[in-house]
GUGU-754720 format. One record per residue: residue number from 1; residue in one letter; y, x, z of N, C-alpha, C in turn. Coordinates in steps of 0.02 Angstrom, whole numbers, padded with zeros to 5 digits, always signed. Example, Ala and Ser with C-alpha at 12.3 -4.5 7.8 and 13.67 -1.06 7.14 Angstrom:
BEGIN
n 1, res A, npy -00284, npx +00660, npz +00390, capy -00225, capx +00615, capz +00390, cpy -00165, cpx +00660, cpz +00390
n 2, res S, npy -00112, npx +00642, npz +00354, capy -00053, capx +00684, capz +00357, cpy +00002, cpx +00645, cpz +00394
END
This chain:
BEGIN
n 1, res X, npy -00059, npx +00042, npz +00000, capy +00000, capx +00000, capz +00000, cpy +00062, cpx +00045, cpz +00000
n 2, res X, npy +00103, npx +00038, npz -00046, capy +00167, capx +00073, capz -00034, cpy +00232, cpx +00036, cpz +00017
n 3, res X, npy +00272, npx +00081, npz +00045, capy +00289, capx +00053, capz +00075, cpy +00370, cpx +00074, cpz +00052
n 4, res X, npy +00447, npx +00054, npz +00069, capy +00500, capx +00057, capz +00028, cpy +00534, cpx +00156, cpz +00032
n 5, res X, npy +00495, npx +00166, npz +00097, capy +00523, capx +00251, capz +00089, cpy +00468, cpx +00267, cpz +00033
n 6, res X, npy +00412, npx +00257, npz +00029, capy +00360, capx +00304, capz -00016, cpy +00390, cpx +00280, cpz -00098
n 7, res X, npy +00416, npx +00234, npz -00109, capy +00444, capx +00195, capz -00169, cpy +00503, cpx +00242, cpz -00181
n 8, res X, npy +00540, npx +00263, npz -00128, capy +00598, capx +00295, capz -00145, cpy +00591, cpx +00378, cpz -00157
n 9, res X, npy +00549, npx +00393, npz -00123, capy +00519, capx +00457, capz -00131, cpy +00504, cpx +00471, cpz -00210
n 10, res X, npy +00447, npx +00415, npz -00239, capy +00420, capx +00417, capz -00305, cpy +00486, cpx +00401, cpz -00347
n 11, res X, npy +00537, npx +00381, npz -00372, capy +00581, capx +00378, capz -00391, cpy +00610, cpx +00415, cpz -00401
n 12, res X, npy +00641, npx +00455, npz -00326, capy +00688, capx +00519, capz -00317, cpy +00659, cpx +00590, cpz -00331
n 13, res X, npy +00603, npx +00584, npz -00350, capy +00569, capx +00623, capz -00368, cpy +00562, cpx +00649, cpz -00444
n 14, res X, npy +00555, npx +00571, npz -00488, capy +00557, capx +00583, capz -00554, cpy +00635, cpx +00570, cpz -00583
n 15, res X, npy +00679, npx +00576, npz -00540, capy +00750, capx +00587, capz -00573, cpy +00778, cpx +00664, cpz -00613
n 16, res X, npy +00811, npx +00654, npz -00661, capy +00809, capx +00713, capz -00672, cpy +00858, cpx +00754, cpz -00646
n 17, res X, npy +00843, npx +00819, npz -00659, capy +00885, capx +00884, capz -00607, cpy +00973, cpx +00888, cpz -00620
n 18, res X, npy +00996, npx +00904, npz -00576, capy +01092, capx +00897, capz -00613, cpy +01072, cpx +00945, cpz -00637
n 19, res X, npy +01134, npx +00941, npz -00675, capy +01161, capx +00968, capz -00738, cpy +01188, cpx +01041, cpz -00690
n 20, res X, npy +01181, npx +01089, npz -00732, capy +01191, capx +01153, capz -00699, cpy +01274, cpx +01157, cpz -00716
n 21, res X, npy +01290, npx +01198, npz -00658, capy +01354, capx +01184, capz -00646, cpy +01411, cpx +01229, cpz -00693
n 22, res X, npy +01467, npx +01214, npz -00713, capy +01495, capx +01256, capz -00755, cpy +01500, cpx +01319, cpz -00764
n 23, res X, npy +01513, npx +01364, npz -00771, capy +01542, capx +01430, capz -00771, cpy +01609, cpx +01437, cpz -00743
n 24, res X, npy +01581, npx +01489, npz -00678, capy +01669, capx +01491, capz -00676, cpy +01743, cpx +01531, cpz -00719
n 25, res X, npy +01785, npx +01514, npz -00729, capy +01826, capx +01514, capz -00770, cpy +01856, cpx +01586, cpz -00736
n 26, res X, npy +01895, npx +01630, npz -00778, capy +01927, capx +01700, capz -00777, cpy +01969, cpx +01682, cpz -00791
n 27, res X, npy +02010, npx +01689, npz -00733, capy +02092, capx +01636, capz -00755, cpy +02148, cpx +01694, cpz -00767
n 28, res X, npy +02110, npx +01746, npz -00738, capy +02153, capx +01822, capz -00739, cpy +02170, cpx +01852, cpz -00816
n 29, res X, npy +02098, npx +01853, npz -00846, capy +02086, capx +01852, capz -00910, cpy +02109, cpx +01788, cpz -00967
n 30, res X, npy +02108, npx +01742, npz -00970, capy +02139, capx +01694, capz -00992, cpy +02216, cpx +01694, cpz -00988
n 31, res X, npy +02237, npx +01723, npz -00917, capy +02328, capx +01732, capz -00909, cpy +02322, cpx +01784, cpz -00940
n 32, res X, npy +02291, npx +01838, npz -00943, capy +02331, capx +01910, capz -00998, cpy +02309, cpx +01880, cpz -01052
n 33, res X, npy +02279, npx +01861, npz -01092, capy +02268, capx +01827, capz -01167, cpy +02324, cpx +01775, cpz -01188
n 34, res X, npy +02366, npx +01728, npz -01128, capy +02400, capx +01697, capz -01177, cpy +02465, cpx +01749, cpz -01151
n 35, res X, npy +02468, npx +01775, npz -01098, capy +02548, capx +01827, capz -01086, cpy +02524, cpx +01853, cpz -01165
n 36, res X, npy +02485, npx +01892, npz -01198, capy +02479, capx +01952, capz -01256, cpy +02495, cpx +01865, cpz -01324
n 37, res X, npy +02489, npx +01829, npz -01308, capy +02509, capx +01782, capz -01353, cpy +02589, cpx +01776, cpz -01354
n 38, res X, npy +02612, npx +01761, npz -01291, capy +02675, capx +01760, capz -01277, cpy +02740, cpx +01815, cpz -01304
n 39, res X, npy +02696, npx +01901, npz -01291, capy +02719, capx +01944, capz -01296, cpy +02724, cpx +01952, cpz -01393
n 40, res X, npy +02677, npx +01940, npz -01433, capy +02680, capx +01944, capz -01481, cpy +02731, cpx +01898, cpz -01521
n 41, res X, npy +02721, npx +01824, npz -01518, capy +02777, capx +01772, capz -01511, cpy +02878, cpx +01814, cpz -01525
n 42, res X, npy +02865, npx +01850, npz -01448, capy +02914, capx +01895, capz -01453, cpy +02948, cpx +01947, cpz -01490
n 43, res X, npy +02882, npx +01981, npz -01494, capy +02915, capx +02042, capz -01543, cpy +02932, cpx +02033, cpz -01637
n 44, res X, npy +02866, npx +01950, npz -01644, capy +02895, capx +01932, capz -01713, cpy +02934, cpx +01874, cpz -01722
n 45, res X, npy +02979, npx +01877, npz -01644, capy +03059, capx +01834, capz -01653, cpy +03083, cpx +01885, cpz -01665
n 46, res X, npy +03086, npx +01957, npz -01616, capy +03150, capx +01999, capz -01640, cpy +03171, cpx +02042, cpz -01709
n 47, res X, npy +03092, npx +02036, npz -01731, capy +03082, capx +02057, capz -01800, cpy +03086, cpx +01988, cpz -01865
n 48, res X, npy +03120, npx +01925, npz -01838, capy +03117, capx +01868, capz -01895, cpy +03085, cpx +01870, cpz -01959
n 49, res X, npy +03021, npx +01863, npz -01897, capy +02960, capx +01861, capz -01963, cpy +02939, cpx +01804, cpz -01958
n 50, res X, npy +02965, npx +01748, npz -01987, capy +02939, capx +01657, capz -01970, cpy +02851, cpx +01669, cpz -01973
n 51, res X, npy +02825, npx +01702, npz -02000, capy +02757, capx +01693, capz -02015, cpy +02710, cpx +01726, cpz -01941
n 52, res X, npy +02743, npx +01770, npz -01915, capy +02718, capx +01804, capz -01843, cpy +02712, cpx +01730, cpz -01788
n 53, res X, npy +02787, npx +01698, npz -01789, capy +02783, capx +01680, capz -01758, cpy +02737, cpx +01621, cpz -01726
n 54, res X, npy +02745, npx +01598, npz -01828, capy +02697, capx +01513, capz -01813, cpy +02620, cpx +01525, cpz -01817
n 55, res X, npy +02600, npx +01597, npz -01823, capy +02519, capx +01628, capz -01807, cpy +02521, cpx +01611, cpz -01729
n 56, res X, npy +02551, npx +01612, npz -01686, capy +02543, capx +01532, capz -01612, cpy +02513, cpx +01490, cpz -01621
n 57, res X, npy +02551, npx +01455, npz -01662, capy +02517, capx +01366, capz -01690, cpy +02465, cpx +01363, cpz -01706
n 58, res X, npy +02435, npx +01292, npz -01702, capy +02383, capx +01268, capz -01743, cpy +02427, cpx +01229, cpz -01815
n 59, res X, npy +02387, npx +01222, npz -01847, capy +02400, capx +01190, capz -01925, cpy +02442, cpx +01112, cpz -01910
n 60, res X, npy +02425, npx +01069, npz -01854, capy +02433, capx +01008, capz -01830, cpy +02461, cpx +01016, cpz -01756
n 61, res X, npy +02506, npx +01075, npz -01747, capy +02557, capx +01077, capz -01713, cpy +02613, cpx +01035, cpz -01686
n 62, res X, npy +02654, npx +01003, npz -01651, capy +02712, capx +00951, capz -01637, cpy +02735, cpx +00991, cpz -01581
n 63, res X, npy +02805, npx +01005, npz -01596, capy +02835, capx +01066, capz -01567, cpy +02923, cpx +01015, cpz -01561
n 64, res X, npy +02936, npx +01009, npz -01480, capy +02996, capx +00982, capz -01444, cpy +03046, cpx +01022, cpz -01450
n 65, res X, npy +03105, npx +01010, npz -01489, capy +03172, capx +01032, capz -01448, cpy +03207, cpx +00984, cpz -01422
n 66, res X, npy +03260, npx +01006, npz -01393, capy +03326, capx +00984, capz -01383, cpy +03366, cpx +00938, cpz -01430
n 67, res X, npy +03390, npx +00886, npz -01428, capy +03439, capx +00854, capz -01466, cpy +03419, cpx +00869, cpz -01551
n 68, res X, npy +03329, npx +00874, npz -01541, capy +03316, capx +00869, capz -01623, cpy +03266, cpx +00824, cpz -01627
n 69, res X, npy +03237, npx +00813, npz -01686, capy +03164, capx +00784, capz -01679, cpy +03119, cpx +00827, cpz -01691
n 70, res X, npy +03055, npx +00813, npz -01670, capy +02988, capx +00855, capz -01674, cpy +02974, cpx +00885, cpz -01738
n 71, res X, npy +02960, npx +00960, npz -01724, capy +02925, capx +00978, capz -01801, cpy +02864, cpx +00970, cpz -01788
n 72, res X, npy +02861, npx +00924, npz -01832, capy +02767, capx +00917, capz -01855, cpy +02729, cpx +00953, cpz -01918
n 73, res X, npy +02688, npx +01015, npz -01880, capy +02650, capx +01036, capz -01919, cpy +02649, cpx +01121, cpz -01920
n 74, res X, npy +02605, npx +01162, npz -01952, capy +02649, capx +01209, capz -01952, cpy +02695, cpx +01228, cpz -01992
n 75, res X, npy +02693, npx +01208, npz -02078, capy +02731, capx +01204, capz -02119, cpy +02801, cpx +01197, cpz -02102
n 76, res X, npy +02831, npx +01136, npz -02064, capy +02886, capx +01108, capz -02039, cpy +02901, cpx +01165, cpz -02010
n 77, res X, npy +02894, npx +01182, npz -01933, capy +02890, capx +01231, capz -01896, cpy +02914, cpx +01304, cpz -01927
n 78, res X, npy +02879, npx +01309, npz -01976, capy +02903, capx +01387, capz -01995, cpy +02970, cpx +01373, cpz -02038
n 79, res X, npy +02976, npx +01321, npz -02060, capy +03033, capx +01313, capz -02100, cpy +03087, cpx +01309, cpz -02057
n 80, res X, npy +03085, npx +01283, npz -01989, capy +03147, capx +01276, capz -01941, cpy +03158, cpx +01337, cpz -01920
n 81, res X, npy +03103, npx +01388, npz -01889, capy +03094, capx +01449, capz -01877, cpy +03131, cpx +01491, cpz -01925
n 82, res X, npy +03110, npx +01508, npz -01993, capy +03142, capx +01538, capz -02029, cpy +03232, cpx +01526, cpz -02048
n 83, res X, npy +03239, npx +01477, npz -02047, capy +03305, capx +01428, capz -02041, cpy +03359, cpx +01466, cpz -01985
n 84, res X, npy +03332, npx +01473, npz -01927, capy +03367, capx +01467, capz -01886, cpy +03375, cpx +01563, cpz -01875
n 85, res X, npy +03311, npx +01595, npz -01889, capy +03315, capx +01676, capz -01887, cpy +03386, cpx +01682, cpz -01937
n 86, res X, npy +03395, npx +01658, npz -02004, capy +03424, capx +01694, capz -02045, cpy +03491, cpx +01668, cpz -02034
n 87, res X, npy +03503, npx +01619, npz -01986, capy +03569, capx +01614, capz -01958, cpy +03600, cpx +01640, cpz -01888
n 88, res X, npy +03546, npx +01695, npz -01866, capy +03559, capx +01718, capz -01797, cpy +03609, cpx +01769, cpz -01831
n 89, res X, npy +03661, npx +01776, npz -01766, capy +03699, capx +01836, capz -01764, cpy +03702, cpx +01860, cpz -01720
n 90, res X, npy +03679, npx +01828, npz -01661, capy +03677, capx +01866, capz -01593, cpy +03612, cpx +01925, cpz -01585
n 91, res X, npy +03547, npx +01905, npz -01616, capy +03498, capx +01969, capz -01609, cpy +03488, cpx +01967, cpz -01546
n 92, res X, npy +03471, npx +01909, npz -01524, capy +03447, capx +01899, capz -01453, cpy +03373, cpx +01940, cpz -01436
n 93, res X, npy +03362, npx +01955, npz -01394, capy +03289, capx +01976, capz -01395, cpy +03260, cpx +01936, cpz -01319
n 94, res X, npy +03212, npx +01907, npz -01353, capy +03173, capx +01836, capz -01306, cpy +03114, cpx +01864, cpz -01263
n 95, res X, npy +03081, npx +01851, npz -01195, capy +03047, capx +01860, capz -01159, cpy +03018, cpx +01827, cpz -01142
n 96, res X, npy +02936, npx +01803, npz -01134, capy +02912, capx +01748, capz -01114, cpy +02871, cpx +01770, cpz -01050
n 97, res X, npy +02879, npx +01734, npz -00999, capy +02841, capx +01742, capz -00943, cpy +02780, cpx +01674, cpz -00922
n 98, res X, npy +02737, npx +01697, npz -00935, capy +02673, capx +01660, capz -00931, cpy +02659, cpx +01631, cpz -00823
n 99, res X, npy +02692, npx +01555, npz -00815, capy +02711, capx +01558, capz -00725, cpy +02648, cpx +01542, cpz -00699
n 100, res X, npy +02603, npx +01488, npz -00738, capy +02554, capx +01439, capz -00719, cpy +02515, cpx +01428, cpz -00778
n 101, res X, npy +02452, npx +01424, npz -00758, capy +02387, capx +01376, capz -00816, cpy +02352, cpx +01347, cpz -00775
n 102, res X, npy +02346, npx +01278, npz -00811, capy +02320, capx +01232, capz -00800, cpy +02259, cpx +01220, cpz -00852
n 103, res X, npy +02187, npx +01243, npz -00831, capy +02144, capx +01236, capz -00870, cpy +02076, cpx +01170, cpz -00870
n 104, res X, npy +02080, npx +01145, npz -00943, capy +02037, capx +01076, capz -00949, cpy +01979, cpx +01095, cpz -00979
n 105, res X, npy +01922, npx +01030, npz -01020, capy +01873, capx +01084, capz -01042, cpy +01896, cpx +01116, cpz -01070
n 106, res X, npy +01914, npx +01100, npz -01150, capy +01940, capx +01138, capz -01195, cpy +02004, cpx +01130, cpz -01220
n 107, res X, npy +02039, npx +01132, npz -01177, capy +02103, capx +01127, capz -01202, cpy +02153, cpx +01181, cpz -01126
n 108, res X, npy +02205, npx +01209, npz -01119, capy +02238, capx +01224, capz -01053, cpy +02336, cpx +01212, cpz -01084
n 109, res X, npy +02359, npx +01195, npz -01028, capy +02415, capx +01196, capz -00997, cpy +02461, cpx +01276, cpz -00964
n 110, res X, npy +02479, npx +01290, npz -01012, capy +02548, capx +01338, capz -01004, cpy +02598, cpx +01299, cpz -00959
n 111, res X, npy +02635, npx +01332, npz -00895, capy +02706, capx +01340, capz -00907, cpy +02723, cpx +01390, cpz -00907
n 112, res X, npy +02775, npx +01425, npz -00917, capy +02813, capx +01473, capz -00925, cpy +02907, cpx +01493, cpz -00923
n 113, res X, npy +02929, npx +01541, npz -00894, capy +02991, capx +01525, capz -00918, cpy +03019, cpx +01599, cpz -00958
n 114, res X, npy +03065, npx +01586, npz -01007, capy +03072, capx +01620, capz -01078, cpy +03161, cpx +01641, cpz -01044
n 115, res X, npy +03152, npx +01717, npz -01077, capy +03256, capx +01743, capz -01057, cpy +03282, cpx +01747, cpz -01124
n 116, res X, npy +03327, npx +01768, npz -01157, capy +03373, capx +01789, capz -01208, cpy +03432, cpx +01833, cpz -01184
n 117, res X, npy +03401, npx +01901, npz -01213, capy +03463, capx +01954, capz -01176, cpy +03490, cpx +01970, cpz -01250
n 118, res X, npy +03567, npx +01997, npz -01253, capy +03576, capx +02000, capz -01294, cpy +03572, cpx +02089, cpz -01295
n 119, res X, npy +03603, npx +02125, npz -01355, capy +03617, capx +02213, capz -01361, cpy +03622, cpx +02245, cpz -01297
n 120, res X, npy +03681, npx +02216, npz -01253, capy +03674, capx +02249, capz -01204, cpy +03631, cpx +02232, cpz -01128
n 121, res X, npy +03582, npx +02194, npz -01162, capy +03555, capx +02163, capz -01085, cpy +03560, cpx +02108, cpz -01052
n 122, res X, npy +03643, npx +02107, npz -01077, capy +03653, capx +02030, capz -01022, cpy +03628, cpx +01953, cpz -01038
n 123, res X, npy +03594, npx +01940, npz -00994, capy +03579, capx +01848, capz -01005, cpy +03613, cpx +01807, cpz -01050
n 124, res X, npy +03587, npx +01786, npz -01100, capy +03633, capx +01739, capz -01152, cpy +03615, cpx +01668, cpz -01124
n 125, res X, npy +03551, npx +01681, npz -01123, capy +03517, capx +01580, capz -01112, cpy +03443, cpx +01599, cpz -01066
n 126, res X, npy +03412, npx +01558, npz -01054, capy +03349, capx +01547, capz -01008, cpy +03335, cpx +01493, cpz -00995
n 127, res X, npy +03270, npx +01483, npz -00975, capy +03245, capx +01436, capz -00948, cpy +03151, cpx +01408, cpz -00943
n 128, res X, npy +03137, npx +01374, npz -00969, capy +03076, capx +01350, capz -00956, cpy +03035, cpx +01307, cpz -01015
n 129, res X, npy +02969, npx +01331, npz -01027, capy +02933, capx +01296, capz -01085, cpy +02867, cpx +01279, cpz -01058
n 130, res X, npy +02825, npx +01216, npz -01079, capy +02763, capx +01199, capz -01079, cpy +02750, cpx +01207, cpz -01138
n 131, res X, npy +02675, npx +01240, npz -01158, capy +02637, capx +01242, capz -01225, cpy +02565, cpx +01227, cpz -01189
n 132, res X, npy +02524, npx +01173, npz -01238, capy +02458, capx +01151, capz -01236, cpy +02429, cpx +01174, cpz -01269
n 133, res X, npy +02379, npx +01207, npz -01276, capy +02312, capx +01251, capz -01313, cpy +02264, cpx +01247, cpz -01315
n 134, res X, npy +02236, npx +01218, npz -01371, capy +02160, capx +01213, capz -01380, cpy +02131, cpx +01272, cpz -01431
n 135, res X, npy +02062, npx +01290, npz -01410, capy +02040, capx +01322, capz -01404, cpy +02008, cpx +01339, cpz -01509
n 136, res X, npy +01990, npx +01372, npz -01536, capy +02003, capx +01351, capz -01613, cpy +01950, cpx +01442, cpz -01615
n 137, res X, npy +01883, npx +01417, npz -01616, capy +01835, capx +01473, capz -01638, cpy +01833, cpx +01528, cpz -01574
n 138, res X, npy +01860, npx +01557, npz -01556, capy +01868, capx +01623, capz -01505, cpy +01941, cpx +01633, cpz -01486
n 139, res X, npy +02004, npx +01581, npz -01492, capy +02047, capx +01605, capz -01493, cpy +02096, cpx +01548, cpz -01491
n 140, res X, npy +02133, npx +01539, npz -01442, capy +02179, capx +01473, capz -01442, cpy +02248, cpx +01492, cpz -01473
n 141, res X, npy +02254, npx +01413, npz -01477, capy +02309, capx +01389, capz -01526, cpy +02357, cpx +01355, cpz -01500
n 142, res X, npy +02421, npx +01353, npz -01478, capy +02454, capx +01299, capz -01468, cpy +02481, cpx +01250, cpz -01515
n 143, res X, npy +02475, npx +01167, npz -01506, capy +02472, capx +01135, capz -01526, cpy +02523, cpx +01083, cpz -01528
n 144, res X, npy +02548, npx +01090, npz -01432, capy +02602, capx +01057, capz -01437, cpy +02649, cpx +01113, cpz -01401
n 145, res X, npy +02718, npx +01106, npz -01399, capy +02767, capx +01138, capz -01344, cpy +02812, cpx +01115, cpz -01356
n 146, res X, npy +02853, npx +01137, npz -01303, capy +02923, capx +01096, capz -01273, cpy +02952, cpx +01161, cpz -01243
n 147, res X, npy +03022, npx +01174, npz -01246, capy +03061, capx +01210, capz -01220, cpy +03131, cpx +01190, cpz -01201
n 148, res X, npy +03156, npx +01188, npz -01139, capy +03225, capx +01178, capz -01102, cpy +03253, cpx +01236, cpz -01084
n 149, res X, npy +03316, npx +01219, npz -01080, capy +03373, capx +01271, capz -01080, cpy +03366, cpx +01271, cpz -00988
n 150, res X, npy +03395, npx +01317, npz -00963, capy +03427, capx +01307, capz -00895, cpy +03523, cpx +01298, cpz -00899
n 151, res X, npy +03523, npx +01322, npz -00969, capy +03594, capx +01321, capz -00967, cpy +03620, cpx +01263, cpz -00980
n 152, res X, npy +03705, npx +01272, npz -00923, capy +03726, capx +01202, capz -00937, cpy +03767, cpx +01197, cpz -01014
n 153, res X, npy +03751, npx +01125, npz -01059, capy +03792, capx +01099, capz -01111, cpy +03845, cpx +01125, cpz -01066
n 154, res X, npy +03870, npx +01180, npz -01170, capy +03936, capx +01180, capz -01180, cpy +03981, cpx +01118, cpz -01226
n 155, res X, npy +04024, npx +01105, npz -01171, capy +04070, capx +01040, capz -01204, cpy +04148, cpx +01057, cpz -01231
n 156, res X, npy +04152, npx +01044, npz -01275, capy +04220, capx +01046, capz -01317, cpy +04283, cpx +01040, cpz -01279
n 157, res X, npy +04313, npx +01063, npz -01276, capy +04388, capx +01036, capz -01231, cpy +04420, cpx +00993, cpz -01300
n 158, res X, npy +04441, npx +00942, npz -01244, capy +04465, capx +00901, capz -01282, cpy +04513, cpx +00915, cpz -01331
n 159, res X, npy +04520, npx +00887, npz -01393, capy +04581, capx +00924, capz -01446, cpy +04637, cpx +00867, cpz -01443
n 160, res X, npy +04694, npx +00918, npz -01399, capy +04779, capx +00893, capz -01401, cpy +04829, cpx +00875, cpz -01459
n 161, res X, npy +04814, npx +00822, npz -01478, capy +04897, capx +00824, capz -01515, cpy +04961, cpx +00834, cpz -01531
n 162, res X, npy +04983, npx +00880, npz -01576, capy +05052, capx +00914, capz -01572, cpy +05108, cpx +00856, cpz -01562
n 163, res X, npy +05155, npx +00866, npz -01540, capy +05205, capx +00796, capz -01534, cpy +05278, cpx +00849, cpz -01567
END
């Protein structure tokens, strides 16, 4: 005669085994892989090479500014990129600091915050960016990002009328 523990026994018995548990993640290694992403980013802004830069992206990229709308894609993207290099005159040279990751299965969460010094050093602009990255063969991609200024809008003084 069975009785309700021997029933539960036979049951708990033929359940199957968990699932073995993930791997743990090298978050040390993962932060120097996207900083050497970051750092590269950099050196082919100061060299306005649109093509350095959007080697970041994925192909299906959507990339936030400020008081614009989204470039979608990478196509778009390099075209704003290139756009905007061949109208620099300042020759800013940009820094990205890799603060936090936030890692999912396959996808992780950047923040970071980015400087702009100009010739002699001094602070032009700064502030703070999120980029999302999924993972694309051996080697991630960001897909989406967003970047804010810390600096405050410059506003026009108002224009006086001669009398």
């Amino acid at each position: 005669m069975l009785t309700i523990g021997s029933l539960f026994l036979l049951f708990a018995g033929c359940s199957a085994p968990p699932p073995p548990a993930p791997e743990p993640v090298d978050m040390a290694a993962i932060t120097a892989e996207i900083q050497a992403m970051e750092d590269a980013y950099a050196k082919a802004s100061m060299a306005k090479d649109a093509d350095g830069v959007v080697a970041y992206y994925a192909d299906d990229v959507v990339s936030y500014s400020k008081e614009k709308e989204p470039a979608v894609g990478k196509a778009a993207l390099r075209q704003i990129l290139a756009d905007r290099m061949a109208k620099d005159t300042i020759g800013a040279t940009p820094s990205f600091k890799v603060q936090e990751i936030f890692m999912g299965t396959d996808h992780l969460t950047e923040i970071g915050s980015w400087t702009d010094t100009d010739a002699a050093g001094t602070v032009v602009d700064h502030g703070t960016y999120f980029s999302i990255f999924k993972k694309s063969g051996d080697k991630w991609q960001c897909i989406r990002d967003i970047s804010v200024s810390a600096k405050p809008k410059e506003v026009a003084a108002p224009v006086v009328a001669a009398q």
